[in-house]
FIKOLZA-1660 file (N, C-alpha, C; in steps of 0.1 Angstrom, whole numbers, plus 5000, padded with zeros to 4 digits):
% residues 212
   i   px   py   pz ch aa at
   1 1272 9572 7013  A  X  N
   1 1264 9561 7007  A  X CA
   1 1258 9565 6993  A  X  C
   2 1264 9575 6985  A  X  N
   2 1255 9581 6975  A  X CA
   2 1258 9573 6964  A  X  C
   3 1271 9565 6968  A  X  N
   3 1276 9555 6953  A  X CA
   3 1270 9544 6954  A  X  C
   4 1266 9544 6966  A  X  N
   4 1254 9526 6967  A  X CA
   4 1244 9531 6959  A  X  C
   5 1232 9544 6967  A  X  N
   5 1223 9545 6962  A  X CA
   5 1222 9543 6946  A  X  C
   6 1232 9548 6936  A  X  N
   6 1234 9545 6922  A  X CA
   6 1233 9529 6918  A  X  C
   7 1239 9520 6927  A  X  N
   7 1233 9508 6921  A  X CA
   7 1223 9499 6929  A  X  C
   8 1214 9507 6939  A  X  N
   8 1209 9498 6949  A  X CA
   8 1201 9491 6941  A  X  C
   9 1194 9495 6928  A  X  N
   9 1188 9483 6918  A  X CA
   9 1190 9468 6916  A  X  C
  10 1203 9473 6909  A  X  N
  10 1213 9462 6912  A  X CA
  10 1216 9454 6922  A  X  C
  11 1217 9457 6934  A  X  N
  11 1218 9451 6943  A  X CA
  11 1202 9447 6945  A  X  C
  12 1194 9453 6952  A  X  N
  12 1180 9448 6948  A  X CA
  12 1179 9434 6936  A  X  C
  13 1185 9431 6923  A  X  N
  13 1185 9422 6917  A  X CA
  13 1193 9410 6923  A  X  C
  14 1204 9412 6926  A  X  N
  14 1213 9401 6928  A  X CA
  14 1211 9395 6944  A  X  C
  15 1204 9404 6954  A  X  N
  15 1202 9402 6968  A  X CA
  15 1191 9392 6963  A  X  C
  16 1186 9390 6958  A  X  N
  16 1171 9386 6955  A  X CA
  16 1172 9369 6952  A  X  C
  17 1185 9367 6946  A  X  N
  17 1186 9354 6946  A  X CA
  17 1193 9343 6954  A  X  C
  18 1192 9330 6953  A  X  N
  18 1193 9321 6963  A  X CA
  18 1206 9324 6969  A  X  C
  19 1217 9330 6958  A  X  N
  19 1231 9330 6960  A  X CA
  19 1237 9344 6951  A  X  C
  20 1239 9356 6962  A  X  N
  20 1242 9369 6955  A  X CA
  20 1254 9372 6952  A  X  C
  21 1263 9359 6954  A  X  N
  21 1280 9357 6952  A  X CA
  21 1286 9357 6941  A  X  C
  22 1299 9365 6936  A  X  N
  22 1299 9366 6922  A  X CA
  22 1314 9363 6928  A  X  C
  23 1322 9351 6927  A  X  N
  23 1338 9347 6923  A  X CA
  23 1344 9343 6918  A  X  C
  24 1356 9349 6916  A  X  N
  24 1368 9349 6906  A  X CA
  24 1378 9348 6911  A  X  C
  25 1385 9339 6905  A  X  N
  25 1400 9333 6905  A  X CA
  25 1404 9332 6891  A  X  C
  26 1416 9346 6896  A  X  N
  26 1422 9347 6886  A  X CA
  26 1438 9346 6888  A  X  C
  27 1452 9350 6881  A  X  N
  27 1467 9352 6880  A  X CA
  27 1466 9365 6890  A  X  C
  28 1469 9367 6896  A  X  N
  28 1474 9384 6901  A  X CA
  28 1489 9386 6895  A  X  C
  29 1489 9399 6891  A  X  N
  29 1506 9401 6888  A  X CA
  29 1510 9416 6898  A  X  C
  30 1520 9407 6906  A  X  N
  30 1528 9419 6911  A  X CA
  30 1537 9424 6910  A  X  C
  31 1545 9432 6917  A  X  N
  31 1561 9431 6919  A  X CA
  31 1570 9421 6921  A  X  C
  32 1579 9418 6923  A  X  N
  32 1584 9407 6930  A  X CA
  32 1588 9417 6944  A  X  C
  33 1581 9418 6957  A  X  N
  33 1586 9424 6965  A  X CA
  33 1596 9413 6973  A  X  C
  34 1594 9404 6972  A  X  N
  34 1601 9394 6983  A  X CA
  34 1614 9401 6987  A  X  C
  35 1627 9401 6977  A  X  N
  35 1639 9405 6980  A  X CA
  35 1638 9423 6984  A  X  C
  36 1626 9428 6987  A  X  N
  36 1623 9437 6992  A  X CA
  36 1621 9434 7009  A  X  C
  37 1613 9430 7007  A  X  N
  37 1614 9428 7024  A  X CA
  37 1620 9416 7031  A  X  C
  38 1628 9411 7024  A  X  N
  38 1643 9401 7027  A  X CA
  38 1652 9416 7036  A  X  C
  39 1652 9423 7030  A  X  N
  39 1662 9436 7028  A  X CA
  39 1651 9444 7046  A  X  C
  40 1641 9442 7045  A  X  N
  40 1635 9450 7055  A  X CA
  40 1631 9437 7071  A  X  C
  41 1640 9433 7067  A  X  N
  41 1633 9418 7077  A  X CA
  41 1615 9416 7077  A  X  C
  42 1612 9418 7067  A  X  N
  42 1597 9417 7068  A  X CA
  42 1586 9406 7061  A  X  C
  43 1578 9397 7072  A  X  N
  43 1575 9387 7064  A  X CA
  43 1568 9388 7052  A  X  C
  44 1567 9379 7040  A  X  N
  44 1562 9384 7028  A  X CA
  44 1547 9379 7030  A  X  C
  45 1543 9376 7033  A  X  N
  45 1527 9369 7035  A  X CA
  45 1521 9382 7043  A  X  C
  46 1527 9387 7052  A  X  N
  46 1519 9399 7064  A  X CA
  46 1520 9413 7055  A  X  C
  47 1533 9411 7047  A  X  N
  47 1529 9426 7041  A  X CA
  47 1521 9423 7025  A  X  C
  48 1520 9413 7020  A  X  N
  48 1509 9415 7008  A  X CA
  48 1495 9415 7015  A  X  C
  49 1495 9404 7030  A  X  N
  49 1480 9412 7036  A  X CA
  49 1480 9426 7038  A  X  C
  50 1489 9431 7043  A  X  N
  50 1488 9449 7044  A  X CA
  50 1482 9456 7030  A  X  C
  51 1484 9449 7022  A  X  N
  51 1487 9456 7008  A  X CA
  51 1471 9448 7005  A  X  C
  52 1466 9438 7003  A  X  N
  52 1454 9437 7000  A  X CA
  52 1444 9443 7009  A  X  C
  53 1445 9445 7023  A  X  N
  53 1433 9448 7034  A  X CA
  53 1431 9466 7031  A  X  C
  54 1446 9472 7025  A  X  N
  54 1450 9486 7024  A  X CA
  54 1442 9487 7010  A  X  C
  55 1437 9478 7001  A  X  N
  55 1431 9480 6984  A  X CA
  55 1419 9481 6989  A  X  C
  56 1412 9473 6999  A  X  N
  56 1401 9472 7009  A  X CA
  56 1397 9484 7009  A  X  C
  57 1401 9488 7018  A  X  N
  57 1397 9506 7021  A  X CA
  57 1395 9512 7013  A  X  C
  58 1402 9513 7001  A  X  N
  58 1404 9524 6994  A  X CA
  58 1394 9522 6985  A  X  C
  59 1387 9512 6982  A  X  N
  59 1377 9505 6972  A  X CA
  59 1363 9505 6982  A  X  C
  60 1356 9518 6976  A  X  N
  60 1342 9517 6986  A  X CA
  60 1333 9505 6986  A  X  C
  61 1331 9499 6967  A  X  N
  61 1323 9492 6972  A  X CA
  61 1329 9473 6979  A  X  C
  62 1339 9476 6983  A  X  N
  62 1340 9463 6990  A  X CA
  62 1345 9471 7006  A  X  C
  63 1335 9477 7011  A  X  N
  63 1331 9483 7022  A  X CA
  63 1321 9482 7026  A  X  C
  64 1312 9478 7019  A  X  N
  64 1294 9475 7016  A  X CA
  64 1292 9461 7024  A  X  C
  65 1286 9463 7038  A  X  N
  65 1284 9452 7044  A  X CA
  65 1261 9453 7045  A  X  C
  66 1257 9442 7050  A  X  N
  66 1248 9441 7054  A  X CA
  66 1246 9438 7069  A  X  C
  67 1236 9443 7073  A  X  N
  67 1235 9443 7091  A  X CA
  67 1220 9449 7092  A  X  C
  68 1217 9440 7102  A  X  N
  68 1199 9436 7104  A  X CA
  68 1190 9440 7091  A  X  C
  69 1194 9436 7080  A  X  N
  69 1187 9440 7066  A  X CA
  69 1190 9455 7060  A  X  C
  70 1198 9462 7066  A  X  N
  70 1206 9472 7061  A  X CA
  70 1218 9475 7056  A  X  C
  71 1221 9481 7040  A  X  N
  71 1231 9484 7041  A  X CA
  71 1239 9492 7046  A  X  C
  72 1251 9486 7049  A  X  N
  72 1259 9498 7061  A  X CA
  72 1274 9500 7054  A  X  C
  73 1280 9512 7056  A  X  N
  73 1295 9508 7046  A  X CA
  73 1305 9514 7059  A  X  C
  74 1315 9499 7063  A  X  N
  74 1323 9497 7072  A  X CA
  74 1337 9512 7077  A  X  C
  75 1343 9515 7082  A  X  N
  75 1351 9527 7083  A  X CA
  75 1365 9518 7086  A  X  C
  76 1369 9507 7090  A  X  N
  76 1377 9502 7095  A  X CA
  76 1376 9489 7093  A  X  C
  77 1390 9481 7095  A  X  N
  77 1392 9468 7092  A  X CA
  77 1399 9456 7104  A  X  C
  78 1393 9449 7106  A  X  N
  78 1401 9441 7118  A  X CA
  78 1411 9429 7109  A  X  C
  79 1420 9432 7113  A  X  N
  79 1428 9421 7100  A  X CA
  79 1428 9400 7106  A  X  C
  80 1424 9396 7098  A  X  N
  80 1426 9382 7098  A  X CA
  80 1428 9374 7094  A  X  C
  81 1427 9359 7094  A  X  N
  81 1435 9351 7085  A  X CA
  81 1436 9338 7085  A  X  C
  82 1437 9327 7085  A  X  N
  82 1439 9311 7084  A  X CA
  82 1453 9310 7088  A  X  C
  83 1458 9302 7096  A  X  N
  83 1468 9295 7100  A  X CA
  83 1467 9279 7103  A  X  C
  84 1478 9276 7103  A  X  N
  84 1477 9261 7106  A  X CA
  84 1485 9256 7117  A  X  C
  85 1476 9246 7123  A  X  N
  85 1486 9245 7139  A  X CA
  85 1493 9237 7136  A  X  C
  86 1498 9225 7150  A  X  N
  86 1505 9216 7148  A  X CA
  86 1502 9210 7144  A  X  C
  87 1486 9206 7146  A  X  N
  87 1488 9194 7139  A  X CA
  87 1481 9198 7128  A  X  C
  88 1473 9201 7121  A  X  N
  88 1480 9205 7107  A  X CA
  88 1463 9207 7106  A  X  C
  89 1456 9215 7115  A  X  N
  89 1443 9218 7115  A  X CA
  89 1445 9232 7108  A  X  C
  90 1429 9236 7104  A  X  N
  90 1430 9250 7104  A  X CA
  90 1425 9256 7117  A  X  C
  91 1429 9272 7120  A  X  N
  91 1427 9275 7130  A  X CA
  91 1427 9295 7127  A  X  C
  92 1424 9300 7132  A  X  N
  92 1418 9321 7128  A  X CA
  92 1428 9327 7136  A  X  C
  93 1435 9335 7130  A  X  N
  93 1444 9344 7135  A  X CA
  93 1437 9358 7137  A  X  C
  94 1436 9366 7147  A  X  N
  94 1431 9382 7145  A  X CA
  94 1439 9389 7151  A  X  C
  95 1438 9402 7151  A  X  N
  95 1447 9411 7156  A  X CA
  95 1443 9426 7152  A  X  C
  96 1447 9438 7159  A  X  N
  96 1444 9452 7156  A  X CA
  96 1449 9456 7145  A  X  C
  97 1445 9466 7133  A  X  N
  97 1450 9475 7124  A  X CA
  97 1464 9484 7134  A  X  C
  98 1472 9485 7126  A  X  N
  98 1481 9493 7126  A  X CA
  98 1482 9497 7113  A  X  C
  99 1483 9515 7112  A  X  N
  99 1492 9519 7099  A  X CA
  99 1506 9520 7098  A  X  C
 100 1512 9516 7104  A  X  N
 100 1525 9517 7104  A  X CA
 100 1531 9502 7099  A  X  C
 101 1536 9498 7084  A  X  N
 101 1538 9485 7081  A  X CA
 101 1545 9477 7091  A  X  C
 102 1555 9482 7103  A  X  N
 102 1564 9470 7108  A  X CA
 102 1559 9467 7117  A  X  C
 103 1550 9476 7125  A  X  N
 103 1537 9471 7131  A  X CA
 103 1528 9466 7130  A  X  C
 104 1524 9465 7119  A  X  N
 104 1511 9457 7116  A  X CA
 104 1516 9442 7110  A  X  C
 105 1531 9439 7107  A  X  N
 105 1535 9424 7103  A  X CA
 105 1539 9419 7117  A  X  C
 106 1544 9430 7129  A  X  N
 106 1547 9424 7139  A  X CA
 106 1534 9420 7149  A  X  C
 107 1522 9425 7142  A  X  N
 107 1511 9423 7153  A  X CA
 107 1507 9405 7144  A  X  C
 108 1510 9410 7130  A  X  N
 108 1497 9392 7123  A  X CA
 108 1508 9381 7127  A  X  C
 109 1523 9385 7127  A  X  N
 109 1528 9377 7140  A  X CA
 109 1529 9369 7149  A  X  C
 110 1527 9381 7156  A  X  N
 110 1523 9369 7170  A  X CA
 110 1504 9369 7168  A  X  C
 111 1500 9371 7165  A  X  N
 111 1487 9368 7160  A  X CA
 111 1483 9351 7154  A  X  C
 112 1495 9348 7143  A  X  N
 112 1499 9336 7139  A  X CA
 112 1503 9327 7147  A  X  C
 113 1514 9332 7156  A  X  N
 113 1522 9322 7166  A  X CA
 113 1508 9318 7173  A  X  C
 114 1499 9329 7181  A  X  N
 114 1491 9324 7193  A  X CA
 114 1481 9318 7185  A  X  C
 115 1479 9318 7170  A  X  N
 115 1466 9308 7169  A  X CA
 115 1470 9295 7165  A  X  C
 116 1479 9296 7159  A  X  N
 116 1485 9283 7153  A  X CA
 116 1497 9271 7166  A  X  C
 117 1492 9280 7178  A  X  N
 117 1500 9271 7191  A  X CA
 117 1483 9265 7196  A  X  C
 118 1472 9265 7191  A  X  N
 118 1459 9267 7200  A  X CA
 118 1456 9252 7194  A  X  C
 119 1453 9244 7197  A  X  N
 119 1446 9228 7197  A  X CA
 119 1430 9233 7194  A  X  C
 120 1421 9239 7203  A  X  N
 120 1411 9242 7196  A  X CA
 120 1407 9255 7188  A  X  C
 121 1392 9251 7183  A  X  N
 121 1396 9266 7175  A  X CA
 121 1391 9278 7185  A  X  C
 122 1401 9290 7174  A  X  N
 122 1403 9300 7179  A  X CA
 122 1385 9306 7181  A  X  C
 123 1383 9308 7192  A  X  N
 123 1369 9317 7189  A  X CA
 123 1367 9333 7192  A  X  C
 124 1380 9341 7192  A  X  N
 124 1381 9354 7194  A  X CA
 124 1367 9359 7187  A  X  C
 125 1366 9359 7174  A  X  N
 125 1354 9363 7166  A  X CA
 125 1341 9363 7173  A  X  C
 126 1340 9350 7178  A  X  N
 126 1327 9351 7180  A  X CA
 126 1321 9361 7195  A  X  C
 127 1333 9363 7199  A  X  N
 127 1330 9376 7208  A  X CA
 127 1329 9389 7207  A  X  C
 128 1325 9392 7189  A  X  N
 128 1328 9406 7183  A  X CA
 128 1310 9411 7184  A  X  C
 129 1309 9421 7183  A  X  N
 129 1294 9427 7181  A  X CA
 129 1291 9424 7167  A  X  C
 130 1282 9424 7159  A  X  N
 130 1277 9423 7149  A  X CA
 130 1279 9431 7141  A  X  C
 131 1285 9444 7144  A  X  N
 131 1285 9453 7134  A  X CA
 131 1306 9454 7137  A  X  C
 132 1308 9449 7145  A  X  N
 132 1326 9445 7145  A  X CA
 132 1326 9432 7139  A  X  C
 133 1317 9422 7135  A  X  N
 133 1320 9415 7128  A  X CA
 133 1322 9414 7112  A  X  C
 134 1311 9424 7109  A  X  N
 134 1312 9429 7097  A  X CA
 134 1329 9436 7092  A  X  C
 135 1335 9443 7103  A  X  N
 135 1348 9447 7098  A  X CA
 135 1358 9440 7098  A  X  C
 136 1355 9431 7083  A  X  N
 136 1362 9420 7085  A  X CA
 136 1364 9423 7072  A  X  C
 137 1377 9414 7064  A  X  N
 137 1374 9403 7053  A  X CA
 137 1376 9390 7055  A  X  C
 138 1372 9380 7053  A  X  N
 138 1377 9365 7054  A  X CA
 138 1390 9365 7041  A  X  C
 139 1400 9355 7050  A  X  N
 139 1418 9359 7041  A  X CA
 139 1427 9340 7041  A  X  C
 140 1425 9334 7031  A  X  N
 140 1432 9326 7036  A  X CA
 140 1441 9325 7024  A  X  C
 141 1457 9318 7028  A  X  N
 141 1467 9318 7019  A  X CA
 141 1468 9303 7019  A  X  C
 142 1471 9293 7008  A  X  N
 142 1474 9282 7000  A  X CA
 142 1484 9281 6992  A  X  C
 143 1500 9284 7005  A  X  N
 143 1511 9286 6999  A  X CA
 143 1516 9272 6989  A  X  C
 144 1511 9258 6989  A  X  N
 144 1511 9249 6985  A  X CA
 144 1508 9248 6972  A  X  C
 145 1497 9255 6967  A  X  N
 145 1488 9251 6954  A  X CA
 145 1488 9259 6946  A  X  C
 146 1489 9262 6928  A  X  N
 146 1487 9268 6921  A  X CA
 146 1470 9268 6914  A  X  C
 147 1463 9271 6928  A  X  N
 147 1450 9266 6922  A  X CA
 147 1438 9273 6913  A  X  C
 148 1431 9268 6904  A  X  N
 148 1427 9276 6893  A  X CA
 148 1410 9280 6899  A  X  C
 149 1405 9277 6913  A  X  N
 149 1395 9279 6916  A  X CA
 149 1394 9276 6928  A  X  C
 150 1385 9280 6938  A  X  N
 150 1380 9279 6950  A  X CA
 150 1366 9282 6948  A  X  C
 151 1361 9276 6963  A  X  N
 151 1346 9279 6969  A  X CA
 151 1350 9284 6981  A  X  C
 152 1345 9295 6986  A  X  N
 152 1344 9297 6997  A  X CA
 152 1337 9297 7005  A  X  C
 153 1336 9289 7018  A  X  N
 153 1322 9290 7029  A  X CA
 153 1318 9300 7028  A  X  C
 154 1303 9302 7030  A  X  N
 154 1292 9313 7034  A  X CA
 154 1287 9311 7047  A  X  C
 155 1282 9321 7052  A  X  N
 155 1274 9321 7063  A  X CA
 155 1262 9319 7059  A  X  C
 156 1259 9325 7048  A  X  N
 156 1244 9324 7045  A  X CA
 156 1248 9328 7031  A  X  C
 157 1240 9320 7022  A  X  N
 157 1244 9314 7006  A  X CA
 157 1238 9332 7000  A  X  C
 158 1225 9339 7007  A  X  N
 158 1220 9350 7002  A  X CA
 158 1224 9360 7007  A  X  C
 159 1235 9357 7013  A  X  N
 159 1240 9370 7020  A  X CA
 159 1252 9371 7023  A  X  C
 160 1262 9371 7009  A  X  N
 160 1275 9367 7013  A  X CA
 160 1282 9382 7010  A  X  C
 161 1276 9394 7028  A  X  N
 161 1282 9400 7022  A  X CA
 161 1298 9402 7028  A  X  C
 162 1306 9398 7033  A  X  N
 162 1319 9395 7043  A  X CA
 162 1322 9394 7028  A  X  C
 163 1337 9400 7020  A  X  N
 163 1344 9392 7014  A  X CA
 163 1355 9384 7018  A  X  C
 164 1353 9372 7009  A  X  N
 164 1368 9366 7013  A  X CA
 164 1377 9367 7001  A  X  C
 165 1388 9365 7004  A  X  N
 165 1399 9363 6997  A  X CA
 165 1411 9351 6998  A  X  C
 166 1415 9347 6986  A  X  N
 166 1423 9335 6987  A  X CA
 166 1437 9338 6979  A  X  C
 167 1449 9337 6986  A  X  N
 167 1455 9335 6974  A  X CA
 167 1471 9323 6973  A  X  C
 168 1476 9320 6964  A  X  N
 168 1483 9306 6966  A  X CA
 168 1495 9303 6963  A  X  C
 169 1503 9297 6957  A  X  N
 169 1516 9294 6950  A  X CA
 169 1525 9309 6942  A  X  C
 170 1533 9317 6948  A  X  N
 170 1536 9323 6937  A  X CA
 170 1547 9319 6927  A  X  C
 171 1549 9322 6918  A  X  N
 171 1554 9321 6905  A  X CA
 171 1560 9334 6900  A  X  C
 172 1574 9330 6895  A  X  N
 172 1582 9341 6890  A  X CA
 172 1576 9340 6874  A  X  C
 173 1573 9355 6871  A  X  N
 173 1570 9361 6858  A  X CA
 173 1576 9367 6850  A  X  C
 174 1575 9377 6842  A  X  N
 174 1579 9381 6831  A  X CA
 174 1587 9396 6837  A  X  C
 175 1597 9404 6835  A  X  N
 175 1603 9416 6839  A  X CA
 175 1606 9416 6853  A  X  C
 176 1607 9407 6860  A  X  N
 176 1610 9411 6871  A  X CA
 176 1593 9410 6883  A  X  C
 177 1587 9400 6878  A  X  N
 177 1574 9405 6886  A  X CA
 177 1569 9392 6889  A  X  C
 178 1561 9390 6895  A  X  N
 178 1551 9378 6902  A  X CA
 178 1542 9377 6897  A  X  C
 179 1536 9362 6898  A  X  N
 179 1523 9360 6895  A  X CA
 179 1521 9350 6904  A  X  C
 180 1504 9349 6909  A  X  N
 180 1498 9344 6917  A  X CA
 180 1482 9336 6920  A  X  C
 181 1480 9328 6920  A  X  N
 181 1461 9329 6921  A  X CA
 181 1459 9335 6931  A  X  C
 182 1450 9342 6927  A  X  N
 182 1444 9350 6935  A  X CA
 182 1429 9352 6935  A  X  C
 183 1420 9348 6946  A  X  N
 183 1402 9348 6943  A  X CA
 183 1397 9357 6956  A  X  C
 184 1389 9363 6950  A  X  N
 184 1377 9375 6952  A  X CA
 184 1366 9369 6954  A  X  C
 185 1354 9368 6966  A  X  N
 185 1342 9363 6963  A  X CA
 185 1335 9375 6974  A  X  C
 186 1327 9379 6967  A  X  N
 186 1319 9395 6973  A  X CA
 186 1302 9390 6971  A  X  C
 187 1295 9402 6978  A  X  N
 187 1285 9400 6976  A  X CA
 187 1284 9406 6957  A  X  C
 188 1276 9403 6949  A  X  N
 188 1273 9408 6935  A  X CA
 188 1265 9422 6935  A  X  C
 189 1255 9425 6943  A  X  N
 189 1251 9435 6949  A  X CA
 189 1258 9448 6952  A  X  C
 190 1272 9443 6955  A  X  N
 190 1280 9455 6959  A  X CA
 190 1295 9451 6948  A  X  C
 191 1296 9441 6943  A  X  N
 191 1313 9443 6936  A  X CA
 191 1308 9435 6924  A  X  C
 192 1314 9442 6912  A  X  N
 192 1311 9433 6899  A  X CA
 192 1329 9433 6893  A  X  C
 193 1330 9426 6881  A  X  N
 193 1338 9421 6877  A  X CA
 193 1350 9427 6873  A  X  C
 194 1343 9445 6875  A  X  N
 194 1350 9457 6873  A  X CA
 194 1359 9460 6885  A  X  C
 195 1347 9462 6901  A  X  N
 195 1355 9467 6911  A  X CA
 195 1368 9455 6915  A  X  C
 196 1368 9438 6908  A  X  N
 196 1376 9434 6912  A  X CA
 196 1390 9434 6903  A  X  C
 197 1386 9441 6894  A  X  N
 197 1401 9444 6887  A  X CA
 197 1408 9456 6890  A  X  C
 198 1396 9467 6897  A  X  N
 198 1402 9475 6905  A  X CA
 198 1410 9474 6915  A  X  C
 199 1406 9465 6921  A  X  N
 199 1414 9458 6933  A  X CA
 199 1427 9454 6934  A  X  C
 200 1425 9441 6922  A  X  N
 200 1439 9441 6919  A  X CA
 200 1446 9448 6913  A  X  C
 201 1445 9460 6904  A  X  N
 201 1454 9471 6905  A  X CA
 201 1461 9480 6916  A  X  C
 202 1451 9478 6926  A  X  N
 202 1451 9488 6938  A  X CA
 202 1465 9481 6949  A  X  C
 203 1464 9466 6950  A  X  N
 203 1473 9459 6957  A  X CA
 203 1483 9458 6952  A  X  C
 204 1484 9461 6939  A  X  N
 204 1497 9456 6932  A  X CA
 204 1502 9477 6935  A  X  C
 205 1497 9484 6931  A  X  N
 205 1501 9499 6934  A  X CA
 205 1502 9497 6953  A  X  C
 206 1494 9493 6959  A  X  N
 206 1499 9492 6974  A  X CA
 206 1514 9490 6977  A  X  C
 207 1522 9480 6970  A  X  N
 207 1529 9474 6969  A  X CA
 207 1542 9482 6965  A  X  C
 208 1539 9488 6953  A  X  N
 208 1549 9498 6945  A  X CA
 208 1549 9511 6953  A  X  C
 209 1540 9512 6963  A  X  N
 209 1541 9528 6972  A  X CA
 209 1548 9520 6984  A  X  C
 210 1551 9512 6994  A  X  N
 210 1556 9506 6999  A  X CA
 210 1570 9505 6996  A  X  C
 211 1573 9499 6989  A  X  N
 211 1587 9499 6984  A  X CA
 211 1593 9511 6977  A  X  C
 212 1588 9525 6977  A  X  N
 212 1592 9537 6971  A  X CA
 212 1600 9542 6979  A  X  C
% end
């Protein structure tokens, strides 16, 4: 925790207000991995979550959770996600980390299949402990829309520290690569405008070490 202590100020400032949330929606540019995992039978939605939850980890301060008024920084990730059932509700997908990629697309899976066959919602979550709740991010995809902004629910407007993530329509780009919207919303306390361009460097390199 000695990289918190360096900006606990900071956080001290931005905790302090009504709303400590700092988000952005921006282009993501990636590979075009698609005809990569066309080639690997692998779905493309489960392995750019591998590749975003995998930037997760590797980026301390979006590991910085809050729990009973303490900062705590997470070791592990429970992977999750929005699906849509039949009838065209939303509904939470969860499932175990695996490091092993064909594992971990074969678990969000059937993860998908069993939430998105469920008429009510899924309430796995709410049976986690408080500090397994925290090893989360919130993850929803908007394969429909090229959208230039989102809001994301909070639990609490002052304490948004769960990140979520959105991302939507992709778009063929320039050399051979993708583009995408893609939104970040962290607590401000622990991620500024910097660690989220780290980020998206980090997923877009997740991606290029994957396909190596």
């Amino acid at each position: 925790m000695e990289n918190f202590e360096r900006r606990r100020d900071r956080f001290a400032l931005f905790d302090a207000m009504d709303s400590a949330a700092v988000n952005i929606c921006f282009p993501l540019a990636l590979p075009d991995f698609r005809p990569w995992c066309k080639a690997q039978g692998l779905a493309p939605f489960h392995v750019l979550l591998c590749a975003v939850l995998r930037a997760v980890l590797k980026l301390e301060n979006f590991r910085y959770r809050l729990l009973d008024g303490e900062v705590i920084r997470i070791d592990r990730l429970i992977p999750s996600f929005t699906v849509v059932n039949q009838h065209n509700d939303l509904n939470f997908a969860q499932f175990d980390w695996s490091d092993d990629l064909h594992e971990f697309v074969a678990r969000g899976i059937a993860a998908r299949e069993q939430a998105s066959s469920m008429v009510a919602l899924n309430m796995e979550y709410a049976a986690r402990t408080p500090r397994e709740a925290r090893e989360q991010v919130f993850v929803t995809c908007i394969p429909w829309l090229a959208f230039t902004s989102i809001q994301h629910p909070s639990f609490s407007l002052a304490e948004p520290d769960i990140p979520s993530f959105a991302w939507g329509k992709f778009r063929e780009s320039a050399n051979g690569r993708l583009e995408l919207p893609f939104s970040v919303q962290a607590h401000h306390g622990f991620v500024d405008g910097f660690h989220i361009h780290q980020l998206a460097q980090q997923v877009a390199a997740e991606l290029d070490a994957m396909m190596a």
